[in-house]
C-alpha positions as CSV (number, residue, x, y, z in Angstrom):
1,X,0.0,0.0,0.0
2,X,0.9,3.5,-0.9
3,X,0.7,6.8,1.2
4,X,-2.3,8.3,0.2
5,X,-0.9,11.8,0.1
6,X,1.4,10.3,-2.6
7,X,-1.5,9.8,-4.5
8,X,-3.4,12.8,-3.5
9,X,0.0,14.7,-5.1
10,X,0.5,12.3,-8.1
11,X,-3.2,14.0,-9.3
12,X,-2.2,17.1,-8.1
13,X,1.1,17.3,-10.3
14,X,-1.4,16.8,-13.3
15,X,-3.1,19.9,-12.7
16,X,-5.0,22.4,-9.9
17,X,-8.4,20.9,-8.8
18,X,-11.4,21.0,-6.5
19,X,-11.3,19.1,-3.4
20,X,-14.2,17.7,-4.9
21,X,-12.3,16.7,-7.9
22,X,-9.5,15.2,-6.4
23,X,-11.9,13.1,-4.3
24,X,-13.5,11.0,-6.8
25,X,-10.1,10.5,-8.5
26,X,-8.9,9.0,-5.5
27,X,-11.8,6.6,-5.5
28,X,-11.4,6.1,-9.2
29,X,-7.9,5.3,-8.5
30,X,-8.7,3.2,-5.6
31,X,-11.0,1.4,-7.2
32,X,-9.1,0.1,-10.8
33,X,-5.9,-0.1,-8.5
34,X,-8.0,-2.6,-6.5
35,X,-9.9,-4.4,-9.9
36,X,-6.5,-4.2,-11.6
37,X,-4.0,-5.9,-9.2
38,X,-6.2,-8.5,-7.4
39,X,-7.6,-11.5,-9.6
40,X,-9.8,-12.4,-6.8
41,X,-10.5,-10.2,-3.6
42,X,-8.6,-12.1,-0.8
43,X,-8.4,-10.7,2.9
44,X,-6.6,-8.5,3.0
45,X,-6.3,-7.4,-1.0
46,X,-3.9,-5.5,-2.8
47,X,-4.9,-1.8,-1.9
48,X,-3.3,1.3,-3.6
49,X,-3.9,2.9,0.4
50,X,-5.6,2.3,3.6
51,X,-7.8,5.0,4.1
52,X,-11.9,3.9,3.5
53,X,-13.9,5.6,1.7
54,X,-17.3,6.8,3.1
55,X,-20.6,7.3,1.1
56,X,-21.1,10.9,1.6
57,X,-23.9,13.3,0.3
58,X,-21.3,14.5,-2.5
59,X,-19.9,11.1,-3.2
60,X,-17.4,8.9,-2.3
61,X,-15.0,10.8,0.3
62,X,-11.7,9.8,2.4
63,X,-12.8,12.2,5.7
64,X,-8.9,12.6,6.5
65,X,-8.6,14.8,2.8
66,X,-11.8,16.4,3.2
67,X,-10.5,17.9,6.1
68,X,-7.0,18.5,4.9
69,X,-8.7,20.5,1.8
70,X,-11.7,21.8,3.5
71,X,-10.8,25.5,3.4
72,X,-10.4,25.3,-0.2
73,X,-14.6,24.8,-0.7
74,X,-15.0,24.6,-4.2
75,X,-12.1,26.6,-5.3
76,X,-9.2,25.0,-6.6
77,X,-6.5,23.2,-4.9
78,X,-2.8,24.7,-6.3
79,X,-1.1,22.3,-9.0
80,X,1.7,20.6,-7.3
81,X,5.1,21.1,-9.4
82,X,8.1,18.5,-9.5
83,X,6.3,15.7,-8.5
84,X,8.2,12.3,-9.4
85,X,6.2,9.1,-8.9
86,X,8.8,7.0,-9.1
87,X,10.4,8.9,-6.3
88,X,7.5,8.8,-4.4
89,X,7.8,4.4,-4.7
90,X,5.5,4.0,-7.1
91,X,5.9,1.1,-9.6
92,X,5.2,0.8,-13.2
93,X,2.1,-1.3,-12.5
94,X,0.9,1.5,-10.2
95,X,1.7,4.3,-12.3
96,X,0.2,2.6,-15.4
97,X,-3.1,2.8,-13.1
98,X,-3.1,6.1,-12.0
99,X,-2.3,7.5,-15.7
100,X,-5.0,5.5,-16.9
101,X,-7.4,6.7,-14.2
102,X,-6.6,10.2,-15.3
103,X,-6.7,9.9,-18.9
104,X,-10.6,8.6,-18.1
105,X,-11.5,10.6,-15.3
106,X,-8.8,13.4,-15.6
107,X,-11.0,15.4,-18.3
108,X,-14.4,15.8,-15.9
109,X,-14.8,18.3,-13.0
110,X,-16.4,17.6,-10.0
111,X,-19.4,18.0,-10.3
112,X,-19.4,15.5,-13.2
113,X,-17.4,12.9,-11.3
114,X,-19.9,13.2,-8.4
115,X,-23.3,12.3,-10.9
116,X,-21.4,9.7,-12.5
117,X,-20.4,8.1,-8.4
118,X,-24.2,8.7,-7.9
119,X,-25.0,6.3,-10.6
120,X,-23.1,3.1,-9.6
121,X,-23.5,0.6,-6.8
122,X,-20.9,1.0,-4.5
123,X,-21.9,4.5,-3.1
124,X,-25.5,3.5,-3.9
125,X,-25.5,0.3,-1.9
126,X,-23.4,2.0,0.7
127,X,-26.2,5.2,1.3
128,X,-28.9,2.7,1.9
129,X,-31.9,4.1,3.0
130,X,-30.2,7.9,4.1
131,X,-32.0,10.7,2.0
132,X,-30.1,12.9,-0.8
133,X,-29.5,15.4,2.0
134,X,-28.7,13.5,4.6
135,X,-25.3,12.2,6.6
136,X,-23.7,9.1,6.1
137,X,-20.6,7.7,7.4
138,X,-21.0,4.2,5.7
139,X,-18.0,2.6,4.4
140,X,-18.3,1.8,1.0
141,X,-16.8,-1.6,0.3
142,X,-14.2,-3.5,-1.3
143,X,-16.3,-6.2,-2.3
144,X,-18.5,-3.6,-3.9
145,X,-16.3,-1.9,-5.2
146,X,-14.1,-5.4,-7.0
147,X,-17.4,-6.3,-8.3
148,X,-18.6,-3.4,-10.0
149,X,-15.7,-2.2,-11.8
150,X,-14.4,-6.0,-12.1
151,X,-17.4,-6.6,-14.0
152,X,-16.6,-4.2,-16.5
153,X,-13.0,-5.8,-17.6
């Protein structure tokens, strides 16, 4: 596993974003990274980091980077210059993912990223019952998670 603020900064290298931005690219990341190194989800998988993601009213959100970026509301986060994966550990499995998450993903803003997290399982089957408006704390699961993007290989 990776330090997630390694992967916040990977994103963050590619250009300024929203916290809200950078937030679904970390689940998008999490996600494939997840899908991509694990043929079968074992206990415990192959994780690109440890932090869960909860099922929030804006979409999938690690609560330790909300807070980190909170002040920044929906205005951009600074683009993060000289930022070497491969000094930061990654591998060229891992950086193949990432890159790959951004050439899908990269191109949407937040707001986009959020409806498109609103549309699949994972955050869905994580919210439950909780209204549009309402809190929710829930982890949104691996298994979840392996199976709805693993489907789609």
């Amino acid at each position: 596993m990776y330090n997630i603020q390694h992967v916040v900064n990977y994103f963050l290298s590619q250009e300024a974003m929203t916290p809200k931005k950078l937030q679904k690219l970390l689940y998008y990341a999490y996600s494939w990274y997840l899908v991509l190194e694990n043929e079968e989800l074992t206990d415990p998988p192959e994780r690109l980091f440890s932090e869960k993601f909860e099922a929030w009213v804006h979409g999938p959100v690690v609560p330790s980077i909300y807070h980190q970026y909170k002040e920044n509301g929906a205005n951009n986060i600074p683009k993060i210059e000289d930022f070497d994966p491969v000094d930061a550990g990654f591998t060229s499995d891992t950086i193949d993912v990432l890159e790959q998450v951004w050439e899908i993903y990269g191109g949407y803003n937040g707001n986009q990223l959020e409806s498109i997290s609103h549309q699949e399982k994972p955050w869905i089957e994580a919210r439950g019952n909780c209204s549009p408006i309402e809190i929710c704390r829930t982890d949104i699961k691996d298994e979840t998670i392996f199976e709805t993007y693993g489907s789609r290989l």
